[in-house]
C-alpha positions as CSV (number, residue, x, y, z in Angstrom):
1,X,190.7,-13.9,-54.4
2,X,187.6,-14.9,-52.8
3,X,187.8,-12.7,-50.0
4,X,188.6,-10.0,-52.3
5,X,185.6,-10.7,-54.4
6,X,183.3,-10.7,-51.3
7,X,184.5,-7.2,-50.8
8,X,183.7,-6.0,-54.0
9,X,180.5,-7.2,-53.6
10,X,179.8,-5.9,-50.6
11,X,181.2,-2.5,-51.8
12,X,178.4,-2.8,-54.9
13,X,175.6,-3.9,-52.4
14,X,176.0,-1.4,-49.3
15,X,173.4,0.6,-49.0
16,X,174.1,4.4,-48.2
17,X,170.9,5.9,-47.1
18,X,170.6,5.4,-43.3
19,X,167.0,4.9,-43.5
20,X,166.5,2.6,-46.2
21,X,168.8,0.5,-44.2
22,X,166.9,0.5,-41.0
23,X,163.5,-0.2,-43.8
24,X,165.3,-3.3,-45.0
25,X,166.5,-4.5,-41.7
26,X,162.6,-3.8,-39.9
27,X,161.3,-5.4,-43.1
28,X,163.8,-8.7,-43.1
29,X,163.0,-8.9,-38.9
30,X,159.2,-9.0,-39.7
31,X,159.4,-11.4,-42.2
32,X,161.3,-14.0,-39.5
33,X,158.6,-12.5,-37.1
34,X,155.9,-13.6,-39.1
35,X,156.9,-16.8,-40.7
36,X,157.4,-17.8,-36.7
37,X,153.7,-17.0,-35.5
38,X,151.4,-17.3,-38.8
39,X,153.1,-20.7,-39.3
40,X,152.5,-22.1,-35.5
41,X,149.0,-20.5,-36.2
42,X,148.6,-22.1,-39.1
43,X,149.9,-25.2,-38.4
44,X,147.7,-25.4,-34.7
45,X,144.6,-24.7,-36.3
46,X,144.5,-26.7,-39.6
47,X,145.5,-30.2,-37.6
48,X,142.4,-29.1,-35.5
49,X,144.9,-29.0,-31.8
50,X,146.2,-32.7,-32.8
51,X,150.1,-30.8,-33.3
52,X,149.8,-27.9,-31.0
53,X,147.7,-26.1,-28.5
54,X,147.0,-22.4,-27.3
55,X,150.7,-22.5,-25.8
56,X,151.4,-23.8,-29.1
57,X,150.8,-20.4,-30.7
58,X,152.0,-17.6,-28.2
59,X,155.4,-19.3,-27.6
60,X,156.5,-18.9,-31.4
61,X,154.9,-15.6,-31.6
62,X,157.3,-14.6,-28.5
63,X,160.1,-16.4,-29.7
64,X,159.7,-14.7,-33.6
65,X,159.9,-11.1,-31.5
66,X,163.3,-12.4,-30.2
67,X,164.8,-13.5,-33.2
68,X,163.9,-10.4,-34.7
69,X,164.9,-8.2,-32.5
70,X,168.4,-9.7,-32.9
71,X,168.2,-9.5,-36.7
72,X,167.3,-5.4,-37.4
73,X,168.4,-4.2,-33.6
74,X,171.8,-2.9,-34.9
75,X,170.8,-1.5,-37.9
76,X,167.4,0.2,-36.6
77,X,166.9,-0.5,-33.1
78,X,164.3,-3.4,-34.0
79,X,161.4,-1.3,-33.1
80,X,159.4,-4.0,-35.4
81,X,155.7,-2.4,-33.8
82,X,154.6,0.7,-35.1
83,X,152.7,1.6,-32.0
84,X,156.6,1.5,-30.0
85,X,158.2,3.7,-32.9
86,X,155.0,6.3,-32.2
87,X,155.7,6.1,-28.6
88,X,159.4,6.9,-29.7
89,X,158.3,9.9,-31.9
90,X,156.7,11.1,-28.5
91,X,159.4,10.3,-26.1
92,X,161.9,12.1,-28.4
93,X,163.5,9.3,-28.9
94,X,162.6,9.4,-32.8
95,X,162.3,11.5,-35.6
96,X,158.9,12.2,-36.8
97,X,160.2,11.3,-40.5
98,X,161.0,8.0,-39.8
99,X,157.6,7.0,-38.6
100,X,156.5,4.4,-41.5
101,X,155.6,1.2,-41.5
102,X,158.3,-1.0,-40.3
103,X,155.1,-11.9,-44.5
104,X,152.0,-14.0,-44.5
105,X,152.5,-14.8,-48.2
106,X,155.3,-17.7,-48.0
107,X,152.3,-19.1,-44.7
108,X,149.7,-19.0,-47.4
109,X,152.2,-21.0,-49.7
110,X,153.4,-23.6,-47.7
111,X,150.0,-25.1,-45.9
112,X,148.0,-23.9,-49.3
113,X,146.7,-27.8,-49.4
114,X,146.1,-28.1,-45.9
115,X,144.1,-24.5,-45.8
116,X,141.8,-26.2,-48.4
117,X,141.5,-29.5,-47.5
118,X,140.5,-27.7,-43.6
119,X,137.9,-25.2,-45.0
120,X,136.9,-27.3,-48.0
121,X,138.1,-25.4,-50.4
122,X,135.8,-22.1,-49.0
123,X,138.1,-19.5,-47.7
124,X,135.8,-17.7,-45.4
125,X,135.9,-15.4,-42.2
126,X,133.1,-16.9,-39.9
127,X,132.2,-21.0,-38.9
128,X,134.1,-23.5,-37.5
129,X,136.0,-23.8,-40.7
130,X,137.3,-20.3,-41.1
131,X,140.9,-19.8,-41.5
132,X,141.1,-15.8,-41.9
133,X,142.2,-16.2,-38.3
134,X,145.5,-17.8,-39.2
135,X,146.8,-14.6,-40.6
136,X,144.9,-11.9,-38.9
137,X,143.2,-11.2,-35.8
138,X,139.5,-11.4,-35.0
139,X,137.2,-10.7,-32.2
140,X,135.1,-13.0,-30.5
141,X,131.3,-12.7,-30.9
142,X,130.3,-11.6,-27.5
143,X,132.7,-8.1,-27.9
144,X,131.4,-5.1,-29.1
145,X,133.5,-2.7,-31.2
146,X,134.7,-0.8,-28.0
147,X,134.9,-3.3,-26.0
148,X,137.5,-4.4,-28.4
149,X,139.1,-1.3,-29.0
150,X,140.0,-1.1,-25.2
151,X,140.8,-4.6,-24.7
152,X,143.9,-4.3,-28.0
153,X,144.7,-0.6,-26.2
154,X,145.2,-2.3,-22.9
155,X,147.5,-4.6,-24.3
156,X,150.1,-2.2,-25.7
157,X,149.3,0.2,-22.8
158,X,151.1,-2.3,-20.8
159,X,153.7,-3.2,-23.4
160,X,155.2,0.3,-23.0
161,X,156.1,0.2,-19.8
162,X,157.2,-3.0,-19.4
163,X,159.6,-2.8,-22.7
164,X,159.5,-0.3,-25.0
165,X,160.5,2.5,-22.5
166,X,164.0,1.1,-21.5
167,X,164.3,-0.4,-25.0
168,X,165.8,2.5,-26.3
169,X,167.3,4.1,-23.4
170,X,170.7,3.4,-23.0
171,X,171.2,4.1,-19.1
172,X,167.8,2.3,-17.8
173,X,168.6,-1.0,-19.2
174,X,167.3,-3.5,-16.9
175,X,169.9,-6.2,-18.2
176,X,172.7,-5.9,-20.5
177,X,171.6,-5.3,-24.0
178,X,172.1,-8.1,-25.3
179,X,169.3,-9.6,-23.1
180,X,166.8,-7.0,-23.6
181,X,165.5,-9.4,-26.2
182,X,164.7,-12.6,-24.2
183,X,163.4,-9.8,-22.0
184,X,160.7,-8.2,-24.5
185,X,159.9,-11.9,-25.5
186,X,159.3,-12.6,-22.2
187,X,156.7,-9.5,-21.7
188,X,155.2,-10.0,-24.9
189,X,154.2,-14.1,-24.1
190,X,153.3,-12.9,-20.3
191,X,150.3,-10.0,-22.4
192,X,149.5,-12.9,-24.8
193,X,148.6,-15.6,-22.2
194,X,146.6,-13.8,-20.2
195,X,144.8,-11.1,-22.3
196,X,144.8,-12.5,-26.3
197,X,141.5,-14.6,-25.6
198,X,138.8,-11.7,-26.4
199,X,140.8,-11.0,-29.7
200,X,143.9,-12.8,-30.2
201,X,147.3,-10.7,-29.3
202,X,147.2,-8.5,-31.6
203,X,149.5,-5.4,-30.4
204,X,150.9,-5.0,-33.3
205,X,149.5,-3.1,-36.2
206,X,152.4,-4.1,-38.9
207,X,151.3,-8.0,-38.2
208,X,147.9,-7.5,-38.4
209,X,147.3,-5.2,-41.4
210,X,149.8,-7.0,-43.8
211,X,148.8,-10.8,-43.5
212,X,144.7,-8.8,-43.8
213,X,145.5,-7.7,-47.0
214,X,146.9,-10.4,-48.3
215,X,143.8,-12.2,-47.4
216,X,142.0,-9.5,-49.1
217,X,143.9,-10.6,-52.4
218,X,144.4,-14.3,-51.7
219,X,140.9,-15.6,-51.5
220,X,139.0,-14.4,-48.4
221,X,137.7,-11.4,-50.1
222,X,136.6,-7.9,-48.4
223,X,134.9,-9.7,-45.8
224,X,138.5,-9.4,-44.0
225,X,137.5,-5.9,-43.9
226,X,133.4,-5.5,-43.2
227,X,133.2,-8.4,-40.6
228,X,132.4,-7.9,-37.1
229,X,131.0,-4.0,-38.3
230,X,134.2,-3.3,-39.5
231,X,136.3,-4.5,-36.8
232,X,139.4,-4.2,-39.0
233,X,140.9,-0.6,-37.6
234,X,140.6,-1.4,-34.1
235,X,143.9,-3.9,-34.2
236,X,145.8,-0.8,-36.2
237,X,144.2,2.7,-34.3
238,X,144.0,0.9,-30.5
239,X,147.4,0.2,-30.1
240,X,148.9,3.3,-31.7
241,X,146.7,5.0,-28.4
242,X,147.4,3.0,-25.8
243,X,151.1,2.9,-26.5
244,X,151.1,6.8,-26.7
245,X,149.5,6.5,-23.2
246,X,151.9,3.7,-22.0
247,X,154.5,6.1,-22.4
248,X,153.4,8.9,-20.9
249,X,152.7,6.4,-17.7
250,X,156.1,5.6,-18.1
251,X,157.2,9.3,-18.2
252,X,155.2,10.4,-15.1
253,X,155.8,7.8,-13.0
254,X,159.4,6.1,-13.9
255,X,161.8,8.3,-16.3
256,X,161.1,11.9,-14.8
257,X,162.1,10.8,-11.4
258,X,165.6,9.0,-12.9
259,X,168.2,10.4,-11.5
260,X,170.4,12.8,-13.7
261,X,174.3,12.3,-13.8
262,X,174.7,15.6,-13.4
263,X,172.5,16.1,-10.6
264,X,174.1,13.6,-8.9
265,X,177.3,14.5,-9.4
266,X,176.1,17.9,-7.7
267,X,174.6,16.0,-5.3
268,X,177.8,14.6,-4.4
269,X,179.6,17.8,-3.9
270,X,176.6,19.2,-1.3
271,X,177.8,16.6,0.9
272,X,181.3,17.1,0.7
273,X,181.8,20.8,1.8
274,X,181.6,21.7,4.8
275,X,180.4,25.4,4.4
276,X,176.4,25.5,5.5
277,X,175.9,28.6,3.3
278,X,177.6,26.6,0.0
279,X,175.2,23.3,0.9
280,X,172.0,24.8,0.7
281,X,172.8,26.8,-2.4
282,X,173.5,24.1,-4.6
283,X,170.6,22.2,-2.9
284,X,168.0,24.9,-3.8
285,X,170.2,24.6,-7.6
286,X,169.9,21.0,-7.7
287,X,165.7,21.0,-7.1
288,X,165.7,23.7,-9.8
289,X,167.4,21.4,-12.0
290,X,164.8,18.2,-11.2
291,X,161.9,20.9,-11.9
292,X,163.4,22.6,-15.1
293,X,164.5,18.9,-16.9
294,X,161.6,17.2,-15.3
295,X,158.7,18.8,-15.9
């Protein structure tokens, strides 16, 4: 009976619509994302370094990307960044209409008390007792605003390459899927140790823009917006570009000069006859090929 209760609920519960299920899967695999880093973050800063360090921070960040990768990757292909579903739009890989935005609250709840014993009850963007930086990403004060744009579009420009392009191509896999995740997470600490220190690792505009709302609503006020003259776009527009660029790097330079199963399979037969005339035909067909699917 209980198994046959289960199914019934099941039936009632499945979702039909394809991309509402990929929306609740990309929404359930932030949420884990989120509650990994915004918590570590949280928990680093507002015990001042005495239960965690910089390491302290990047690891859970990287190892929140893994576990939600596993959670929405059979359902939607965990793209969890915007900035990789745009570069998937491009590629092809994508359809355009599925291009939408892909949870700091429970953060806020849980060290609520220890954000206002830490800032003294003032919930503010700049000082040594800020804690807008728990949930969001801000600049240090020696950037200007394009030096920070290129620094966040640097990081995703290298991102691209290094995972999203095989992510979602089946037959350049570096590993078996299944470790394509350990893989990303891998990538993603490697970009956040050695280039988050001009303005945090941000690289991805779903976890910046969300958790800077809700500071917009939960205390910190619009300065989350108008500090550092209006620094706020750069962590959503610079990554969308550089991951656009990424992938065309990755294009010219790795996936255009794959080889084809077809053209190897018609390399193949060039060197099996023995006729001269027959060889240098289907060599001159197999270049045409590379040029026509290539470029």
């Amino acid at each position: 009976r209980r198994v046959r209760r289960m199914e019934v609920l099941k039936g009632r519960l499945r979702v039909r619509n394809m991309l509402f299920r990929e929306l609740m899967a990309e929404t359930l695999a932030m949420f884990v994302l989120m509650m990994f880093g915004c918590a570590a973050m949280a928990q680093v800063k507002l015990t001042r370094g005495a239960k965690g360090e910089y390491l302290s921070v990047n690891v859970p960040f990287s190892v929140g990307v893994m576990s939600a990768m596993y959670i929405a990757r059979g359902v939607s292909g965990a793209h969890l960044i915007p900035a990789v579903s745009l570069s998937c739009c491009v590629l092809g890989r994508l359809p355009w209409s599925k291009l939408l935005p892909y949870s700091a609250a429970v953060v806020f709840l849980m060290y609520y008390d220890a954000i206002m014993d830490y800032s003294g009850g003032v919930l503010t963007v700049y000082g040594a007792n800020e804690t807008a930086s728990i949930f969001a990403t801000y600049p240090s004060d020696y950037l200007s605003l394009w030096g920070c744009f290129f620094d966040q579009l640097i990081h995703t420009f290298l991102l691209f390459p290094s995972d999203g392009g095989h992510r979602h191509d089946h037959d350049v896999l570096p590993a078996p899927a299944d470790l394509v995740p350990p893989l990303a997470t891998v990538v993603l600490m490697g970009i956040s140790q050695s280039m988050s220190s001009n303005c945090g690792g941000g690289i991805n505009p779903a976890r910046d823009l969300g958790p800077r709302l809700l500071t917009l609503t939960a205390g910190w006020g619009t300065e989350v917006f108008t500090c550092y003259n209006y620094w706020f776009w750069v962590p959503i527009v610079a990554p969308m570009v550089g991951a656009v660029l990424g992938s065309g790097l990755y294009l010219v330079f790795v996936q255009w000069h794959l080889p084809d199963s077809e053209i190897n399979e018609t390399h193949d037969l060039q060197f099996k006859t023995k006729d001269i005339k027959t060889g240098f035909t289907m060599m001159v067909k197999t270049w045409i090929n590379i040029g026509v699917k290539g470029f």
